[in-house]
matplotlib code that plots the C-alpha trace (Angstrom):
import matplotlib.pyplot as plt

x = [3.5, 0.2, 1.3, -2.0, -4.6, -8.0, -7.3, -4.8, -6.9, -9.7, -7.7, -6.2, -10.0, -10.4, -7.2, -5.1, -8.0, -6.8, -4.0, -6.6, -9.2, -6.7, -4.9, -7.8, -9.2, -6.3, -5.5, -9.2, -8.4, -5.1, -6.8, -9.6, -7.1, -6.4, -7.7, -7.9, -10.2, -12.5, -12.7, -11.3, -12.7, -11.7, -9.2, -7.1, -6.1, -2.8, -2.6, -6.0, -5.9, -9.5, -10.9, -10.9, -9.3, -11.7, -14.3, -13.6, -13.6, -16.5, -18.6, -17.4, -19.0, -16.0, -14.9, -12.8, -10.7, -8.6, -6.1, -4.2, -2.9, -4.1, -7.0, -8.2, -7.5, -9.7, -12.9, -13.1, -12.3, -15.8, -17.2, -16.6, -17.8, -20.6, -23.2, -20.7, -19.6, -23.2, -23.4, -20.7, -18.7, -16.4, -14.3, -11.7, -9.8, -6.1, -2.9, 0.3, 1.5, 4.2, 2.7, -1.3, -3.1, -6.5, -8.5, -9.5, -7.0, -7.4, -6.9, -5.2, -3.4, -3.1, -0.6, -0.6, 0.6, 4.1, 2.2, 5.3, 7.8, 6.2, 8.4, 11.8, 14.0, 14.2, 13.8, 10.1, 9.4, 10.4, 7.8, 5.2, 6.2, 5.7, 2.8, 0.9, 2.2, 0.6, -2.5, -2.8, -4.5, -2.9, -2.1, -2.8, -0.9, 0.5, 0.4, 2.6, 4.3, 7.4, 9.2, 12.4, 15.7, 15.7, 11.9, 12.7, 15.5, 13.4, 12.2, 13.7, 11.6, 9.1, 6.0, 2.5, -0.9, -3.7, -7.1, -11.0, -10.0, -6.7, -3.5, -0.5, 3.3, 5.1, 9.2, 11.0, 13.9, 16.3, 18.9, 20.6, 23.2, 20.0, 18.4, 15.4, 12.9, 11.1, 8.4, 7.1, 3.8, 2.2, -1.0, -4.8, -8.0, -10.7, -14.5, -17.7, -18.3, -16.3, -13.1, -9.5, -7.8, -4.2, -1.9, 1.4, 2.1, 5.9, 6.2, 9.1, 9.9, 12.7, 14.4, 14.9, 16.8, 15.2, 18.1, 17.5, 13.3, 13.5, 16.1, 13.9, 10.4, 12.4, 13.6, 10.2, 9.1, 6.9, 9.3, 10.2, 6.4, 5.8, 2.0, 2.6, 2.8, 4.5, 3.5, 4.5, 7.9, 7.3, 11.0, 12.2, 15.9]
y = [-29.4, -28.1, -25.3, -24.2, -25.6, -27.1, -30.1, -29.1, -25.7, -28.1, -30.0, -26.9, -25.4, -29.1, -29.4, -26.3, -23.4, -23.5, -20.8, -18.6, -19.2, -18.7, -15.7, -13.7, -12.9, -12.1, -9.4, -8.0, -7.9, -6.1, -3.7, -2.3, -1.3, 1.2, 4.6, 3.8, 0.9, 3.3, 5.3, 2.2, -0.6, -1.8, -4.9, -6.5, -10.0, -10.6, -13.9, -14.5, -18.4, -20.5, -17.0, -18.7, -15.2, -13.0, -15.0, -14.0, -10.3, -10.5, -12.0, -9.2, -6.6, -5.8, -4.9, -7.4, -7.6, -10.2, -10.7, -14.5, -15.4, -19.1, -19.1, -22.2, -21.0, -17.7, -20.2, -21.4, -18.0, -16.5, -19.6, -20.1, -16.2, -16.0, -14.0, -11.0, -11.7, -10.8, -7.7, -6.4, -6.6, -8.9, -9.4, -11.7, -11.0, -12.5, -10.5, -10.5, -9.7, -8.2, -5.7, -4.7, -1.2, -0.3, 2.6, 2.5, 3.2, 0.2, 0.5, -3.1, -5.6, -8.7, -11.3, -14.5, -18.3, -17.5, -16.6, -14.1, -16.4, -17.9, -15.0, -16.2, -13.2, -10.1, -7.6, -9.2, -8.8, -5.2, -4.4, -5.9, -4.4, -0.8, -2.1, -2.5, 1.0, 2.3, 1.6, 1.7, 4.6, 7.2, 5.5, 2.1, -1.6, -4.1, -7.4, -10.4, -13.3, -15.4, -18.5, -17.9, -19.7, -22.0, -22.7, -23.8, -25.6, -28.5, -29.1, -31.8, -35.0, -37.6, -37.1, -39.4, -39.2, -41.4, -41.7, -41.9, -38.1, -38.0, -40.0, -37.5, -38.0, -34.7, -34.7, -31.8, -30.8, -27.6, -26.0, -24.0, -22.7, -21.0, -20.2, -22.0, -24.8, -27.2, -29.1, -31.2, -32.9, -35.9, -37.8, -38.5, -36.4, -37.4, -36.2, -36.5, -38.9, -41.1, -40.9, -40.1, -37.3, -37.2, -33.6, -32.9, -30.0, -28.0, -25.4, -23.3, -20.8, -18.5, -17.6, -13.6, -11.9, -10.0, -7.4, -7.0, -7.2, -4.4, -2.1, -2.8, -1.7, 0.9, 1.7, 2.0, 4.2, 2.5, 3.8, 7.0, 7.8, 7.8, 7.6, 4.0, 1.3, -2.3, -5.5, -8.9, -10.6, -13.4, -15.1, -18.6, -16.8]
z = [-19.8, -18.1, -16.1, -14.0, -15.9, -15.7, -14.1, -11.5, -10.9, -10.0, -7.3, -5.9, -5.5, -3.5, -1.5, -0.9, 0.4, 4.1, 3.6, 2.1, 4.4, 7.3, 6.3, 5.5, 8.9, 10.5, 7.3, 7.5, 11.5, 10.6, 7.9, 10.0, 12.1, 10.2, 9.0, 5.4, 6.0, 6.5, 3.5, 0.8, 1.0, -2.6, -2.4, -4.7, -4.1, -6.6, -7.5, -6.9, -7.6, -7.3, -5.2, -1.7, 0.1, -1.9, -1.0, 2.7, 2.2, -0.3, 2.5, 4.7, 2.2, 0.6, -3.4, -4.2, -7.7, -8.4, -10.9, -11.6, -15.4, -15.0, -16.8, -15.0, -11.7, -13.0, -13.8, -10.4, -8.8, -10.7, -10.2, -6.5, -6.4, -9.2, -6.8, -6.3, -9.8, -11.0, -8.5, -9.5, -6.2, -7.6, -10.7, -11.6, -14.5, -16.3, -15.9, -15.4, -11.5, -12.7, -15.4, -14.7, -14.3, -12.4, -13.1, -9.5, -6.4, -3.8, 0.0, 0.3, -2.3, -0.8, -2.3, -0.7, -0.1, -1.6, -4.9, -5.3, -5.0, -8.7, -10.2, -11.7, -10.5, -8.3, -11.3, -12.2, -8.6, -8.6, -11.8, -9.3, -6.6, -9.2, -10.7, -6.8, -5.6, -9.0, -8.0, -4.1, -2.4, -0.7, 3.0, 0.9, 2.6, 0.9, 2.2, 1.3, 1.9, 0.7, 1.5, 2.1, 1.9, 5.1, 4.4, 0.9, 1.5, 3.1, -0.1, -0.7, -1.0, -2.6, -1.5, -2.6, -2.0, -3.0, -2.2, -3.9, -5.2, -6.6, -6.6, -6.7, -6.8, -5.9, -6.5, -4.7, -4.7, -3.6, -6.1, -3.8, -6.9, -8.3, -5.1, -6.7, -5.3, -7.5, -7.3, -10.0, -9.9, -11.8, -10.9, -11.8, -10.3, -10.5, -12.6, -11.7, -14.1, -12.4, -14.9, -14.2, -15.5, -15.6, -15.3, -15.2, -13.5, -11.8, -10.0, -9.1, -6.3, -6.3, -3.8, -3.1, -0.3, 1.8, 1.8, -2.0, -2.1, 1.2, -1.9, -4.5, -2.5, -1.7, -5.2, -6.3, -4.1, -1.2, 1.6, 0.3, 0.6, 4.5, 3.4, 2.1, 4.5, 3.7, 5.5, 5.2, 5.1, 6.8, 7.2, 8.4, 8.6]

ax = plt.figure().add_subplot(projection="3d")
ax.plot(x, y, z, "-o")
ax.set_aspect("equal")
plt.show()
């Protein structure tokens, strides 16, 4: 099964920018707030997907990195940033959220559009959590979201859409014994050519408390450092 590839990375980079392009003024607004902004500005967008938040910042004069493991989702991102690519302001590169290293320190990691949520249990989500407090900057933020349990619940349904660009039939559903949502996804986008390509594509969000992800930033140290700050949680509780 096609999990993030070409073809669904292509429709993504088409239909499912506005988070991205929505978020990201309101977290520059937030970061040049503050004190680091002005000596870091060296961002890491986590999950980077087709590049669309980068994108922002970049525009804004930033250093953007960005790290994603699709592959697919990577060739848009460089693509849909290829000027700063070529300067060397931008780079996009595969890794695993939950296991990556930096030679440089950032000022902000950014990690949106429930992109955390992807993991499959709270112990992955603690090795992120390690792996972006080992390389953010002294006074450094960390911005995220997640869906949480009464957000995901509603889940539940058959959703599909068809027009000239895609048809797409989207099956959800809530498994609240697992504290998992899951979507799978089947349908035709189409090619400049003209021609249909088909994908198959599922994707799964797991639930965390926010009791245990609060223990486990804390466990890693982002609290105990009072020159780390933690943003984000936004809860439907």
């Amino acid at each position: 099964m096609e999990t993030y590839g070409n073809v669904f990375a292509g429709l993504y980079n088409k239909k499912w920018s506005n988070f991205a392009l929505q978020a990201a003024p309101r977290i520059l607004k937030y970061y040049e707030q503050q004190d680091i902004s002005r000596n870091n500005n060296h961002v890491l967008d986590l999950c980077c997907g087709t590049g669309h938040l980068a994108h922002y910042f970049l525009k804004k004069e930033y250093k953007v990195t960005g790290i994603d493991l699709s592959s697919g989702m990577l060739n848009y991102a460089n693509r849909n940033n290829s000027k700063y690519v070529e300067t060397g302001q931008a780079r996009f590169v595969q890794g695993d959220a939950t296991d990556f290293t930096l030679e440089e320190k950032l000022g902000l990691v950014v990690s949106t559009f429930d992109a955390l949520n992807h993991l499959p249990d709270i112990e992955a989500l603690k090795r992120c959590f390690r792996a972006v407090y080992n390389v953010t900057d002294d006074h450094g933020i960390f911005i995220f979201d997640l869906n949480t349990n009464k957000g995901l619940q509603g889940w539940t349904n058959i959703v599909i859409e068809d027009n000239e660009e895609s048809m797409i039939v989207s099956r959800s559903f809530y498994d609240e014994m697992n504290s998992r949502a899951v979507t799978h996804m089947t349908g035709f986008s189409k090619k400049p050519n003209g021609y249909y390509e088909r994908f198959v594509h599922s994707i799964v969000n797991t639930c965390f408390r926010l009791d245990a992800v609060k223990a486990s930033l804390l466990e890693v140290g982002w609290k105990k450092n009072p020159l780390f700050q933690i943003e984000g949680f936004i809860s439907f509780d």
